[in-house]
Every structure is written in C-alpha cells, then in structure tokens.
N, C-alpha and C positions, 0 to 999 in steps of 0.2 A: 412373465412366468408362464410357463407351459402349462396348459388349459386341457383336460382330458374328455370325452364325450362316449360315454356308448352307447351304439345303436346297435340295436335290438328290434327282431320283427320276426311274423313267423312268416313260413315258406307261401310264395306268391304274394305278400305285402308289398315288394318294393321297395323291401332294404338296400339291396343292393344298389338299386339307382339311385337312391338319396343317397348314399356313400360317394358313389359316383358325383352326383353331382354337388357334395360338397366337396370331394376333392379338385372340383372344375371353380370352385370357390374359395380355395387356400387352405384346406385342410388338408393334414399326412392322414392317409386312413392306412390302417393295419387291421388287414380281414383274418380273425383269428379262426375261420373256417378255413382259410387256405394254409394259416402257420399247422392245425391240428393237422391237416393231410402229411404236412412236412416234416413232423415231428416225428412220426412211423415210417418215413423215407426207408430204403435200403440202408445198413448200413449204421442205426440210429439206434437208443438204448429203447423206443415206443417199438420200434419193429420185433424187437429183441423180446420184449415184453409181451406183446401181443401173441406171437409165437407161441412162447412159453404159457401162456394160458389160452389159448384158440387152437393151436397147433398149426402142421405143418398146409394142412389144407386153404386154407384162407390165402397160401401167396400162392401168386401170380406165377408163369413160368419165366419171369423175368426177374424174378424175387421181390417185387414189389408186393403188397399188401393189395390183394384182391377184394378192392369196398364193396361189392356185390356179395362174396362169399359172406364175408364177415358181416355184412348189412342181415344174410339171411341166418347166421349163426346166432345173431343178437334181437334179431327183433320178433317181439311177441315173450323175449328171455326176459324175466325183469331182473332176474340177479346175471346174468350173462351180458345184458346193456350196464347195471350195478359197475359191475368189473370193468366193463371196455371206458367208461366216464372216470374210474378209481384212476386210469393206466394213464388216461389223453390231458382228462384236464389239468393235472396239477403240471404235466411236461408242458402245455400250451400257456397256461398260467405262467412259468418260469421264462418261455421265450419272448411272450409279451413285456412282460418286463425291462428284458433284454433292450428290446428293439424304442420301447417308449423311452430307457437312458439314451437309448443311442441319440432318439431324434431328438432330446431337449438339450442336450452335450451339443448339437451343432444349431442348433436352434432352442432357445431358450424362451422366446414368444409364439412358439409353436401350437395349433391347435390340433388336437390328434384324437381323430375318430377312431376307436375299437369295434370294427364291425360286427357282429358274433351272434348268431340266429340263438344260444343256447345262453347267451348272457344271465337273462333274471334265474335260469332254472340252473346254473354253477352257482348263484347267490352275490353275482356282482350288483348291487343294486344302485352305483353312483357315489359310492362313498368315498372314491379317489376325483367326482369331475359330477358330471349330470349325466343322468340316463335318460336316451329319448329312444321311444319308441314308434315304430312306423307301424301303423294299425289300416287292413282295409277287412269291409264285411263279409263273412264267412262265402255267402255268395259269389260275390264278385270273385274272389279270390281260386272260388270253384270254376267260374270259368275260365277264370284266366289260364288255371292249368290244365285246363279240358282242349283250352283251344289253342295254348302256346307251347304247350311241351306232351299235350297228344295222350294225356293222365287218363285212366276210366275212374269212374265215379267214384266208386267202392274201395278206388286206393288213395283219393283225394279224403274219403272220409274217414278213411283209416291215419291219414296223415294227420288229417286238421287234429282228430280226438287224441293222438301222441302226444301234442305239444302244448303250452302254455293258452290260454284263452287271451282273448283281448280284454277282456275284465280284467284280467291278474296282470298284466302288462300295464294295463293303466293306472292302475294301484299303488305300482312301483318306478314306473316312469316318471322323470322329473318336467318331462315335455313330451308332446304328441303330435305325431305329424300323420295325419289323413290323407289315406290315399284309396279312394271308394270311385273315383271317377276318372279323371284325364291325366295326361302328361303335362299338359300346360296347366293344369290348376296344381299338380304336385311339386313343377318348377317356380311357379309363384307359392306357398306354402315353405320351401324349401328357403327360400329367398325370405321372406319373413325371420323365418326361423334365426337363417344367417345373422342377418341385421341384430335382430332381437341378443341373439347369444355374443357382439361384439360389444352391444353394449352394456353388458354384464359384464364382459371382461373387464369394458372401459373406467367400468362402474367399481368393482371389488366387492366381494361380500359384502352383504345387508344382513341386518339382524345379529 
C-alpha cells in the first residue's frame, strides 16, 4: 500500500536535504514548491490567472511569470498574497494528486515524500500519511542564511516572522527531525527516522 509523508520545514531548516536524502533511501519525493512554480508555466491556466489578477507587469520578457516582480507585488499585501495562495494552491493541490495516482499506479508499495515548505499553513496536516517536520533554531538557521545565500539580517528576520513557528509545526507534526547542528548527525536522525517509519509500515495501524 502506498505510504504518503509530508515534509514540511521553514526556510533554512534543511527540508530539502532530508528529501534528498530520503529519496537516496527509497523514497519518490514530489517537491510541491517546484510543481507550484510549474503550474503558472507559460502557457498554463495559473499563468492565465495570475495575469488576470497581477497584470501584465509581473511577466517576464519571455513570458514567463517574473517571481521577483510578483514576490514584490504580494509581499507586505496581505489580501494580494490572500489571492496569489486562492490561484496556486488549489492548481498545486490538483497536480499533486495527479502525480501521487501516477506513482502508486506503477508502484503500489511506494513511499512518497510531498516536500512543501507551505504544507501545515494550506492546512495539510497528515490526514492522508504522517506529517514530519524538519525544525532547526531560529539562530542557527539565521546564520545559515547569512553565510550560505549572502541574506542581510533584516530580511532573514522579516522572513523567519512570515512563516509558521517551530512551535506550531511541532503541534501538528506527526514526527520531528532536528537539525540544530551537523550534516552527519541529520544523516543519522534521517536514518533513524527511515528505519522507524518502515517499521510502521511493516507494522499497519495501531489503535
């Protein structure tokens, strides 16, 4: 039976490399941040959409959807971000869907990560699989993005305070994976993790 998982974390947690390195451990992961970008393609009914309520300035001279423009059209907007979540997520919602028949159609023992930074805040909270969460300390996470992607302070702290806390993550997370220190202690945790979540497969509902 195909086994659903989402991971969820905020920016500079190290979502993405536990995806990663579950998918280096057998898992199909579908990062529904990359299907949102694809969803508003050229060409696509979100591009179509967006347009129509952002206008013509937001595309790109390639016709692509300029995320920078639109990034500054919406943020600080609370009913203009309202709209652009009203447009994406229920399109990103319908393609995921898509893609998890597809992978349980060819695989039916499949386990399949939904990687999605915006997870608990669309209101997916595990009701189709387990929700885990990647959590590291507001700190840490400040420098990470100070020191790996070149961030000033003031727009790390504008970021952290946009997004979901690690408290309300942990609230609604069915597991938590720590990552406040190394790469080698997140690949052991990760590993844990693995093991732990097979044998719940192996196992079948309790309770």
């Amino acid at each position: 039976m195909t086994y659903i998982i989402g991971l969820t974390g905020g920016i500079g947690s190290g979502k993405s490399t536990v995806a990663a390195l579950l998918a280096e451990r057998g898992a199909t992961v579908i990062d529904a941040d990359r299907v949102a970008h694809e969803v508003y393609a050229p060409g696509t009914e979100g591009h179509d959409l967006l347009v129509e309520r952002f206008g013509e300035d937001i595309v790109a001279e390639d016709g692509s959807i300029d995320r920078a423009r639109l990034g500054g059209v919406v943020f600080g907007d609370r009913k203009a971000l309202e709209d652009l979540n009203g447009i994406i997520h229920p399109l990103v919602r319908k393609e995921i869907a898509r893609r998890l028949l597809e992978v349980s159609e060819a695989d039916p023992d499949a386990i399949i990560v939904i990687e999605a930074a915006l997870m608990t805040e669309i209101g997916w909270a595990g009701e189709h699989g387990e929700l885990w969460a990647v959590i590291a300390p507001p700190q840490v996470v400040t420098a990470r993005l100070i020191r790996h992607r070149g961030m000033e302070i003031e727009d790390v702290k504008m970021r952290l305070a946009a997004q979901t806390t690690n408290d309300e993550r942990r609230k609604v997370a069915s597991h938590v994976i720590e990552n406040g220190s190394t790469i080698e202690n997140l690949e052991a945790a990760v590993d844990r993790s693995w093991r732990e979540l097979h044998e719940r497969v192996q196992n079948g509902p309790t309770g």
